[in-house]
C-alpha positions in Angstrom: 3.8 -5.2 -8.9 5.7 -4.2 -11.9 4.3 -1.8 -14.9 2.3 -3.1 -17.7 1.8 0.1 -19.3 2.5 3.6 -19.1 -0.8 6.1 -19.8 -1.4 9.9 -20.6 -4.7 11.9 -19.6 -6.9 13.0 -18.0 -10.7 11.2 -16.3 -14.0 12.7 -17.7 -14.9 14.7 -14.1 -11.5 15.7 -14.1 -10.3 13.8 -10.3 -7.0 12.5 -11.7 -4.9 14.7 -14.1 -2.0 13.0 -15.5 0.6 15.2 -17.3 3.3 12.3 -19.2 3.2 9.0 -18.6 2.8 7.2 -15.3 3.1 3.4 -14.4 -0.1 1.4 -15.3 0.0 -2.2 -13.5 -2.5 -3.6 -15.5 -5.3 -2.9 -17.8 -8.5 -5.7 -17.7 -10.9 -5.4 -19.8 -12.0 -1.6 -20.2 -10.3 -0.6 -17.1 -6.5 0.8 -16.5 -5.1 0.4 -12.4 -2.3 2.8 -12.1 -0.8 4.2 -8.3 -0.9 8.4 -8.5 0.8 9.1 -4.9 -0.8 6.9 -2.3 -3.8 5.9 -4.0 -4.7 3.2 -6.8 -6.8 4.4 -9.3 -9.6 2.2 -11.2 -10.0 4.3 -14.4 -12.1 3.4 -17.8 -9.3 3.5 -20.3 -11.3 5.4 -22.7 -10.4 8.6 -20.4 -6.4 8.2 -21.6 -5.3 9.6 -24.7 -2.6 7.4 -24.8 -1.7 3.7 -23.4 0.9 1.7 -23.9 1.6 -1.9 -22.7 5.0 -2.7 -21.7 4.8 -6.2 -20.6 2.1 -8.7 -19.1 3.9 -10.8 -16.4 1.9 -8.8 -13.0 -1.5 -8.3 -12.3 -3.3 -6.7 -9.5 -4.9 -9.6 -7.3 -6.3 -7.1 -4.8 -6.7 -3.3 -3.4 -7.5 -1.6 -0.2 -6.9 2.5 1.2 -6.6 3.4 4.4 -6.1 7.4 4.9 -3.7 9.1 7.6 -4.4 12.7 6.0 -4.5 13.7 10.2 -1.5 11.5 11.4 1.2 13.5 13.1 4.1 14.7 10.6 6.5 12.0 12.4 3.9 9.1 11.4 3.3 10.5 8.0 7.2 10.3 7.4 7.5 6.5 8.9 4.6 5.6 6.6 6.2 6.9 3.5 9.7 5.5 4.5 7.7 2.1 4.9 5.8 2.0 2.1 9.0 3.4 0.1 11.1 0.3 1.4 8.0 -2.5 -0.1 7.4 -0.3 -3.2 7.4 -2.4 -6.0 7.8 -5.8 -4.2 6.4 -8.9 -6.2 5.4 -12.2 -4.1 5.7 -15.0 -6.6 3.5 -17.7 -6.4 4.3 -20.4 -3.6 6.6 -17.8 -2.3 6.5 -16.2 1.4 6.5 -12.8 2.1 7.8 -11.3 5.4 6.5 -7.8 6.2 9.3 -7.2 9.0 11.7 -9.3 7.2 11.3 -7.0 4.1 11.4 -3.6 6.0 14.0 -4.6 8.7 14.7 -2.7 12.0 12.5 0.3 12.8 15.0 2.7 14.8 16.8 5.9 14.5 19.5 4.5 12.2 17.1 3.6 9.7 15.4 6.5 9.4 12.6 6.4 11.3 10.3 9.1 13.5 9.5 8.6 17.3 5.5 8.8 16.5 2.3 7.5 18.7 2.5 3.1 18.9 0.3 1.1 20.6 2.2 -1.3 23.6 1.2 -3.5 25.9 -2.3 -1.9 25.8 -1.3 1.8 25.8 -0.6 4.9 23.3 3.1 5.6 23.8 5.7 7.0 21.6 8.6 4.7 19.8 10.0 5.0 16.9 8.4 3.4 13.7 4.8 4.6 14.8 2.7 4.2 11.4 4.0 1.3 10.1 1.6 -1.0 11.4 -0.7 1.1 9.3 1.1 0.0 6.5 1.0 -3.6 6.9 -2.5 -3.5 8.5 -3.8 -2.2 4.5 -1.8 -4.9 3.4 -3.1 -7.8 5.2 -6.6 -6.2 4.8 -6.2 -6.3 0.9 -5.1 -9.8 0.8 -7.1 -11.2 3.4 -10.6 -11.1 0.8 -8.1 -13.5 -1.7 -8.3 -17.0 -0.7 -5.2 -17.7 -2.8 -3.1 -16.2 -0.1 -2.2 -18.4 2.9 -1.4 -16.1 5.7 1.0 -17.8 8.1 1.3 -14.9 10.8 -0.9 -12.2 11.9 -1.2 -10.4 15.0 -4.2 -8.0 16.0 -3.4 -4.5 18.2 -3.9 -4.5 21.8 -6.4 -1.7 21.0 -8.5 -0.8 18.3 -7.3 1.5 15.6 -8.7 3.9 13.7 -7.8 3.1 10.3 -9.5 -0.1 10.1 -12.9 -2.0 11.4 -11.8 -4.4 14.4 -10.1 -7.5 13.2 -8.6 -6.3 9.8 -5.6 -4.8 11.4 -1.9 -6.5 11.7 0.5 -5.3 14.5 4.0 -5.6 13.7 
């Protein structure tokens, strides 16, 4: 996604205090949906003192949270690194998007953690634990939107925590 508008403010019950302008990737109707860390944020625009539109060619086609407030600092770290590496990637229409294509190897080189993996039916440690997380919100989001065609998914050996049974994607 790519900003539409940048907003200032602050909500009515006070849950999301913005001090300057953050990225806004769309306003619809009376709502603004901007990203404040890991989370997306549905807010009534009357709450922002100030927005501004920037341009119109994104909109948000879908949203979904998962939380790994209890991961291990290892798998909080490949998550970031992960979700640094798709930040900001836009998926135009008729195109394909490759989750491992786009984030490449998960190894030492590239940065990433040893952290708890599921293989072959077992908890073990590799590097790149988390990053299923990752692509498991992202296939959950996009999974609802019938305009999406999804061309390759893979479910865990084992259940996760993150996600009801069948919403996750292994990588």
């Amino acid at each position: 996604l790519s900003g539409k508008c940048k907003a200032s403010g602050v909500t009515k019950n006070g849950t999301i205090n913005i001090k300057g302008y953050i990225p806004c990737y769309d306003v619809i109707g009376s709502f603004a949906y901007f990203a404040s860390g890991r989370n997306i944020y549905k807010v009534n625009v009357s709450y922002f003192s100030e927005i501004k539109h920037v341009g119109s060619d994104y909109e948000i086609l879908d949203a979904y949270r998962t939380t790994f407030f209890d991961s291990s600092k290892n798998r909080k770290h490949n998550i970031n690194l992960v979700s640094s590496i798709i930040d900001g990637t836009i998926v135009k229409s008729g195109k394909t998007f490759s989750y491992n294509k786009t984030t490449g190897p998960r190894d030492e080189a590239h940065g990433y953690k040893e952290a708890t993996v599921i293989m072959n039916k077992e908890y073990t440690q590799d590097f790149g634990g988390g990053v299923c997380q990752v692509s498991s919100t992202i296939y959950a989001a996009i999974m609802r939107d019938y305009n999406f065609k999804i061309t390759s998914r893979k479910a865990h050996s084992l259940e996760v925590s993150y996600l009801p049974i069948g919403m996750d994607a292994t990588v």
